[in-house]
MARDOVEX-526143 format. One record per residue (C-alpha): residue in three letters; x, y, z. Coordinates in nm, 2 decimals, always signed. Layout:
REM MARDOVEX-526143
   residuo        X        Y        Z
       Ala        X        Y        Z
...
***
This chain:
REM MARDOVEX-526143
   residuo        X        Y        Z
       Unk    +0.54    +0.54    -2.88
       Unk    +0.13    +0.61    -2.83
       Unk    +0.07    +0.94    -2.64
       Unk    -0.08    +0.85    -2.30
       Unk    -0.43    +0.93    -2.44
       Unk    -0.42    +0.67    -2.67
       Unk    -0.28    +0.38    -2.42
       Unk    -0.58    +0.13    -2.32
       Unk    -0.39    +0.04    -2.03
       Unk    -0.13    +0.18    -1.86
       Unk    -0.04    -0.13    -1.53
       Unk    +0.19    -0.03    -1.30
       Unk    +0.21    -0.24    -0.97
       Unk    +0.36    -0.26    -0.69
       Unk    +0.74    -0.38    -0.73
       Unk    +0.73    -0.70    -0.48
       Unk    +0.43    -0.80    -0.74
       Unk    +0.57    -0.69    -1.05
       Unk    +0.70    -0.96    -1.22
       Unk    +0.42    -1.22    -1.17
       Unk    +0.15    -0.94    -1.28
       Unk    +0.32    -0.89    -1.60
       Unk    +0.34    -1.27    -1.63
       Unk    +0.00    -1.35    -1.55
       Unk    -0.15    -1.03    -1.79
       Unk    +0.07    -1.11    -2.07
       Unk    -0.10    -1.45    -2.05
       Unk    -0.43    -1.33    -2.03
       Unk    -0.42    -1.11    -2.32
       Unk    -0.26    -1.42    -2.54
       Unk    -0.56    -1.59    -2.42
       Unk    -0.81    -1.28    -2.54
       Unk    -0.62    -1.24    -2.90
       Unk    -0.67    -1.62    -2.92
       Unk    -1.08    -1.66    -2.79
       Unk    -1.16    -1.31    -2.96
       Unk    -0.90    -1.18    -3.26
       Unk    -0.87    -0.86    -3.05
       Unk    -0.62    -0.67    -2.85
       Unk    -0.55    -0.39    -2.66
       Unk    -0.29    -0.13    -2.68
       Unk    -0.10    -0.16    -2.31
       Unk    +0.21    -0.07    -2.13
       Unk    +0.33    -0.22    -1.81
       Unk    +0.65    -0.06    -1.69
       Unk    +0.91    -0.31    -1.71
       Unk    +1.09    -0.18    -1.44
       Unk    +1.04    -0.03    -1.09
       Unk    +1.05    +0.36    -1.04
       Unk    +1.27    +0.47    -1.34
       Unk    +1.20    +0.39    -1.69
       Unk    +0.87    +0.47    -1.72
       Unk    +0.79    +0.73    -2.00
       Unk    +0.40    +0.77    -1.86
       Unk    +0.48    +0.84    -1.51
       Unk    +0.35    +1.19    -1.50
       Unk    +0.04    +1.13    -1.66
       Unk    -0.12    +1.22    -1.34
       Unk    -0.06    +1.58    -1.44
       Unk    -0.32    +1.55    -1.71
       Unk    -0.58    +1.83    -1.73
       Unk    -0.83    +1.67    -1.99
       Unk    -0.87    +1.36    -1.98
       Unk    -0.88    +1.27    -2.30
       Unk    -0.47    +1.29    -2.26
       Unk    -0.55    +1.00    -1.97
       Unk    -0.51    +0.62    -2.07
       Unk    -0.79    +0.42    -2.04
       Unk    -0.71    +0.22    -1.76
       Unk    -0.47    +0.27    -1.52
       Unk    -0.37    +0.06    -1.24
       Unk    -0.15    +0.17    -0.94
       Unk    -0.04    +0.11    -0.58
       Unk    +0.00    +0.30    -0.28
       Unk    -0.12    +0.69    -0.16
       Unk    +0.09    +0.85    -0.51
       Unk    +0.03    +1.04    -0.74
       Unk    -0.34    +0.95    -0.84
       Unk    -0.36    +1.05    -0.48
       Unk    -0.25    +1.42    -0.52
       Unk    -0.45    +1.67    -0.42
       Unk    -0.36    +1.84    -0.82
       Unk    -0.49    +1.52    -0.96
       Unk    -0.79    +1.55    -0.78
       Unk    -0.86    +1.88    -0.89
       Unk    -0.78    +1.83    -1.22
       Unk    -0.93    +1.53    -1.35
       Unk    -1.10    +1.31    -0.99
       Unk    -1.36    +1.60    -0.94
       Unk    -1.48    +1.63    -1.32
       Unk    -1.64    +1.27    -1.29
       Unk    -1.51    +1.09    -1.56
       Unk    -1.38    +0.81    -1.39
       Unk    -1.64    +0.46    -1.29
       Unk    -1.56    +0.23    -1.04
       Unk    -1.60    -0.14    -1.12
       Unk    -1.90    -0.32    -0.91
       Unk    -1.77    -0.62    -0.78
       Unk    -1.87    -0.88    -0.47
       Unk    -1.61    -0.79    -0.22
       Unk    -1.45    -1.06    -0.06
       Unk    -1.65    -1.16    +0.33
       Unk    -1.29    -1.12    +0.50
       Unk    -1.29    -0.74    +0.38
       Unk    -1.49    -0.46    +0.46
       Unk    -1.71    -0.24    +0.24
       Unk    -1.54    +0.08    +0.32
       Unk    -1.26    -0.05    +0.04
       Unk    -1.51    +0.04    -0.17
       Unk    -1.52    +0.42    -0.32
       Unk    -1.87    +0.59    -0.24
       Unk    -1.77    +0.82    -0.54
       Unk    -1.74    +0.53    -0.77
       Unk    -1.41    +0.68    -0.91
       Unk    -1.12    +0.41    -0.78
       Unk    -1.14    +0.05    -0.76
       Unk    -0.93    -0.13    -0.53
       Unk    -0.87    -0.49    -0.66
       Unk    -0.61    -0.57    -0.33
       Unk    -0.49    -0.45    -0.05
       Unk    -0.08    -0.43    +0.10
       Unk    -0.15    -0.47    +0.44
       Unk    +0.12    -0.37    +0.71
       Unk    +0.11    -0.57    +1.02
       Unk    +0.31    -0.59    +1.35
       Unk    +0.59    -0.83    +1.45
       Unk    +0.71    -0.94    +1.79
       Unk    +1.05    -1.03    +1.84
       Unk    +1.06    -1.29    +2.11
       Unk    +1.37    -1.30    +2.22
       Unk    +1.36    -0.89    +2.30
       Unk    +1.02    -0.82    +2.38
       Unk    +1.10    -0.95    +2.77
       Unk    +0.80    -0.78    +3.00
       Unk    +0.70    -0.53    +2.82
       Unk    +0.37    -0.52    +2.72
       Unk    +0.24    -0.66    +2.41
       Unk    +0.11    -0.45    +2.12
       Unk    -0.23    -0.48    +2.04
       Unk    -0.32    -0.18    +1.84
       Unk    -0.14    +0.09    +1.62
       Unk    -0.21    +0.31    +1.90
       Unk    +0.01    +0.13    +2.16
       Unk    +0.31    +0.21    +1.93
       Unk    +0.29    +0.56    +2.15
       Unk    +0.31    +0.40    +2.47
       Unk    +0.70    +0.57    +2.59
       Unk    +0.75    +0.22    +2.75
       Unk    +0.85    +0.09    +2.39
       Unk    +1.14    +0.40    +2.32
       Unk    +1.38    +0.32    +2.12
       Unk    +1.22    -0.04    +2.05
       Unk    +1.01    +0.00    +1.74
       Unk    +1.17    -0.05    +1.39
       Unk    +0.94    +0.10    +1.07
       Unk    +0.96    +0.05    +0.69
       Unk    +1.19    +0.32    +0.62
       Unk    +1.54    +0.42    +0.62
       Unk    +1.86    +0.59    +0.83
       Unk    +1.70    +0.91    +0.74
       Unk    +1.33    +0.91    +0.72
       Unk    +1.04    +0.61    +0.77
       Unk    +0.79    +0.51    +0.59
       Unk    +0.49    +0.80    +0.57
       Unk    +0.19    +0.55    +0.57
       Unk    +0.21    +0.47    +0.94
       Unk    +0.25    +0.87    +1.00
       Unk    -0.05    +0.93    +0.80
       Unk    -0.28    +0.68    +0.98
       Unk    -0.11    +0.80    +1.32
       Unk    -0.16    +1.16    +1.27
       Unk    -0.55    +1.13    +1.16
       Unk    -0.66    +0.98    +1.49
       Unk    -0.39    +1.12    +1.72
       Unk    -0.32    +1.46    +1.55
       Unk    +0.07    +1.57    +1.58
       Unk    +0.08    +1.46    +1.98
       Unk    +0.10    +1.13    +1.82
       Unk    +0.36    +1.17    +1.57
       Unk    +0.58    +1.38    +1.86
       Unk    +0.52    +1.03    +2.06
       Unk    +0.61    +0.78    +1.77
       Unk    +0.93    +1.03    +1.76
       Unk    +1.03    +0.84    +2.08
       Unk    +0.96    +0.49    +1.99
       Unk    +1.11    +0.48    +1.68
       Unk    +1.44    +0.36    +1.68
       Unk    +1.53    +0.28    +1.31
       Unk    +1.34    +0.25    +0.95
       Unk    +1.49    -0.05    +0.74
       Unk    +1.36    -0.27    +0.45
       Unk    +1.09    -0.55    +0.52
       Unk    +1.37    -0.81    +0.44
       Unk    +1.66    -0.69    +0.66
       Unk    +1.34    -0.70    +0.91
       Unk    +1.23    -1.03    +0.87
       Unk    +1.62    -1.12    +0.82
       Unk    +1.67    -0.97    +1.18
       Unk    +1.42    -1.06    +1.40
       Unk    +1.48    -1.33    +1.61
       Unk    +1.88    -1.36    +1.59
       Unk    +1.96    -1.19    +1.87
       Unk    +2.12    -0.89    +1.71
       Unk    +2.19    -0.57    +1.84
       Unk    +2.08    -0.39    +1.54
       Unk    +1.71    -0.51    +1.65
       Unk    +1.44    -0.39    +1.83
       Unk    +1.13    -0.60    +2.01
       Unk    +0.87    -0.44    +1.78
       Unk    +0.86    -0.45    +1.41
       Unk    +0.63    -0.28    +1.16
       Unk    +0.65    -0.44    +0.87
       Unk    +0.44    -0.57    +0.51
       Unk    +0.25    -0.89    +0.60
       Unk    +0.44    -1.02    +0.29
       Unk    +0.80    -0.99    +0.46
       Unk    +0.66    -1.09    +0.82
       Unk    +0.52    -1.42    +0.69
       Unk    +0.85    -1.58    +0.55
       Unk    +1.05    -1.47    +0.86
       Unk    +1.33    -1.78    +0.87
       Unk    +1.30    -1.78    +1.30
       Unk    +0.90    -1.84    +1.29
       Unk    +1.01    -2.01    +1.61
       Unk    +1.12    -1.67    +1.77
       Unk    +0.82    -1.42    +1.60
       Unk    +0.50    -1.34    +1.67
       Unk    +0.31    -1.21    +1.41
       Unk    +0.05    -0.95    +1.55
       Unk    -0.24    -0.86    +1.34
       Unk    -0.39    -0.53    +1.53
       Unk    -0.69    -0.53    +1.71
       Unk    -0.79    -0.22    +1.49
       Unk    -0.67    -0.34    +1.19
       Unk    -0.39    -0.43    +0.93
       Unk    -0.24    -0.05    +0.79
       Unk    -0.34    -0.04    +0.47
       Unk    -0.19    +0.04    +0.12
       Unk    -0.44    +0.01    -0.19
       Unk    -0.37    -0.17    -0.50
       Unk    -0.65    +0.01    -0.74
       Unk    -0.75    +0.13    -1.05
       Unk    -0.91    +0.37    -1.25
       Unk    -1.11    +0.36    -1.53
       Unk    -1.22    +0.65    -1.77
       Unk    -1.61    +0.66    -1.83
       Unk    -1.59    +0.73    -2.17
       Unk    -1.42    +0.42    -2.29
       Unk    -1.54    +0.19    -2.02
       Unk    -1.77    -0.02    -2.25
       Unk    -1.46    -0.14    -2.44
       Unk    -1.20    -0.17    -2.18
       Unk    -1.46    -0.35    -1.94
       Unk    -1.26    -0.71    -2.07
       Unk    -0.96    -0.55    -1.85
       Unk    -1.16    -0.41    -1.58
       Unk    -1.30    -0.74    -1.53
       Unk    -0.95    -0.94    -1.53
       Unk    -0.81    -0.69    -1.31
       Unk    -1.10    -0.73    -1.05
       Unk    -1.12    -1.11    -1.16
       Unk    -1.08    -1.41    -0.93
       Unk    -0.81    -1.55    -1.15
       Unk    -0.57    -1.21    -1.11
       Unk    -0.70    -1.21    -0.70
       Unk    -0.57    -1.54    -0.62
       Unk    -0.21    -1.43    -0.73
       Unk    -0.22    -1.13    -0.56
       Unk    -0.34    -1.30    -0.26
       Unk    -0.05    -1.55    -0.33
       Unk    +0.17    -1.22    -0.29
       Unk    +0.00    -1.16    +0.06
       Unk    -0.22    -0.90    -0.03
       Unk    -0.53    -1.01    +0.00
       Unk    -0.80    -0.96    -0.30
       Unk    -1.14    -0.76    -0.28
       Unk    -1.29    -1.05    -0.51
       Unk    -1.53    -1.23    -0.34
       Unk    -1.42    -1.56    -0.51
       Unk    -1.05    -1.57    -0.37
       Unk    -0.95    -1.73    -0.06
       Unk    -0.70    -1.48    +0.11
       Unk    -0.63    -1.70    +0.39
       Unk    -0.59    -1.45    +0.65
       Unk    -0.65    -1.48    +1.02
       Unk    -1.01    -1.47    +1.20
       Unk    -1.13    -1.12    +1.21
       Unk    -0.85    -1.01    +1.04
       Unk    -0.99    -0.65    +0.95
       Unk    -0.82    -0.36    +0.70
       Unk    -0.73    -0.02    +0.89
       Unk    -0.86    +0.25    +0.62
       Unk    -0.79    +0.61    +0.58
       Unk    -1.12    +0.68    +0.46
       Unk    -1.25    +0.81    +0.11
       Unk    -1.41    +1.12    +0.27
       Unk    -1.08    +1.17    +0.43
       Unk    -0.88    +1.11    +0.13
       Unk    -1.08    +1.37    -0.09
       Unk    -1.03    +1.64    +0.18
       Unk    -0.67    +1.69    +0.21
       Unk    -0.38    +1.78    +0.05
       Unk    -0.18    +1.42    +0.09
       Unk    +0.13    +1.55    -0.01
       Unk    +0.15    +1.87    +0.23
       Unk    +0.02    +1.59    +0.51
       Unk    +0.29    +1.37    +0.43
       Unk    +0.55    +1.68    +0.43
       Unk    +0.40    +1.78    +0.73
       Unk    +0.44    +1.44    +0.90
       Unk    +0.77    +1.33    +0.81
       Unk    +0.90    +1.71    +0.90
       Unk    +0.72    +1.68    +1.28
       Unk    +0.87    +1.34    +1.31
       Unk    +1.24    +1.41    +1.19
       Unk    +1.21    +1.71    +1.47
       Unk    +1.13    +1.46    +1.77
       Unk    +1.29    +1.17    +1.64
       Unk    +1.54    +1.05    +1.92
       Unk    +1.76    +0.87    +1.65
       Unk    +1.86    +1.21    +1.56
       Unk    +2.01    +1.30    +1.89
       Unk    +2.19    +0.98    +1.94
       Unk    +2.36    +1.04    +1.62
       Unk    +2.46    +1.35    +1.70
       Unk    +2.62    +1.24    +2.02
       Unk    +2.78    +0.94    +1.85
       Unk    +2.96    +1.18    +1.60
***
């Protein structure tokens, strides 16, 4: 097996996407072998989570022990605040320029030309209509404070801890007050599917309010009895990017350019997450917009300590706790 340093490319995905990226990047590099006579040495992780052998490459110090390309998804470990001082702030990274598609907005785009994000997994809301009754409806993240809704908002998650990315957005515009308040809201953190499995059918187990992956929302089987909300302030958003080292940029660029392509961005749009190519359709709402952490943001705290720091706060006011204790 190639040490990480001598990978070209090193694509990882998100799971939900997995299958049909390694489907459609196997063909395109039959496709290069065939118009050119060359190749690429590459690794795309067969599996989710385990069984990677490259995983901790983000722990590299030189980056001549970095592949040339990586691709990844979500706020992980290319994220890290040790990345970032190890490899992100030595400059050896370039962003690919690339059109960005009109229903997007140009603070995707990394101002420090280091990451390139190629498509976004959006989080959206979803309304329960048989449950939601009076209350008001949600029309930003921010109403998902609002005490009226306790014990009536269900998050990606589990039994024991949610989902960090809505915490992270929550607590940079409303501080730990707004974490404390999302405490009381809260009343359960499941999987997208059991979600979109759930709402509408009148079970107990539900909850009038739903945050959820646009992906799972969309194929709810009661569309009859949801309401999709996309918020006023935007859709949560999750990156699927890339980084490319500078130094072998000029010979990778073939894979930087499929990976930012319109071919690769209309099936990740068919995924439901919309593609930063200009060229793809991503069929999303009018004035559909992207809520953004921020890439000044991102490169000025520790994400991991945040996410600790979060998830800790939130465990302390979450309500769920105390009804389990009094159920025991």
């Amino acid at each position: 097996m190639p040490s990480a340093g001598d990978l070209d490319f090193l694509g990882m995905t998100i799971c939900l996407m997995r299958q049909r990226f390694q489907a459609c990047f196997d063909d395109w590099m039959t496709d290069y072998r065939e118009e050119t006579g060359g190749s690429f040495n590459c690794y795309l992780p067969r599996n989710c989570g385990s069984g990677n052998p490259y995983r901790n490459v983000w722990l590299a110090e030189n980056v001549r022990d970095f592949p040339g390309i990586v691709s990844g998804c979500g706020f992980s470990d290319f994220f890290r605040a040790e990345f970032r001082d190890n490899l992100l702030k030595k400059n050896v990274f370039q962003s690919v320029d690339m059109p960005i598609n009109a229903s997007l907005s140009q603070e995707l785009i990394d101002p420090f030309g280091a990451y390139t994000l190629y498509g976004i997994y959006p989080y959206v809301m979803m309304i329960d209509e048989t449950r939601i009754g009076s209350l008001p409806r949600p029309r930003e993240w921010a109403d998902l404070m609002n005490p009226v809704y306790e014990n009536n908002v269900i998050v990606i998650g589990s039994t024991e801890k949610v989902s960090e990315l809505l915490l992270m957005y929550t607590h940079k515009e409303h501080g730990d007050e707004g974490i404390r308040r999302l405490g009381v809201t809260i009343k359960d953190g499941w999987h997208g599917s059991k979600m979109a499995k759930t709402a509408g059918s009148g079970s107990t187990e539900g909850a009038a309010i739903y945050v959820l992956p646009l992906g799972f929302a969309r194929y709810s089987p009661r569309p009859d009895k949801v309401t999709i909300v996309w918020p006023e302030d935007g859709a949560i958003s999750n990156p699927l990017f890339m980084l490319v080292r500078k130094d072998r940029y000029r010979d990778l660029e073939p894979i930087a350019r499929y990976m930012t392509g319109p071919q690769l961005g209309r099936e990740v749009a068919a995924c439901s997450f919309p593609a930063l190519n200009a060229e793809v359709d991503n069929g999303l709402p009018p004035h559909a917009k992207m809520k953004w952490l921020g890439w000044e943001y991102l490169r000025s705290v520790d994400l991991q300590q945040l996410k600790g720091h979060t998830q800790s706060l939130f465990q302390q006011n979450w309500k769920r706790n105390s009804r389990v204790e009094i159920s025991k």
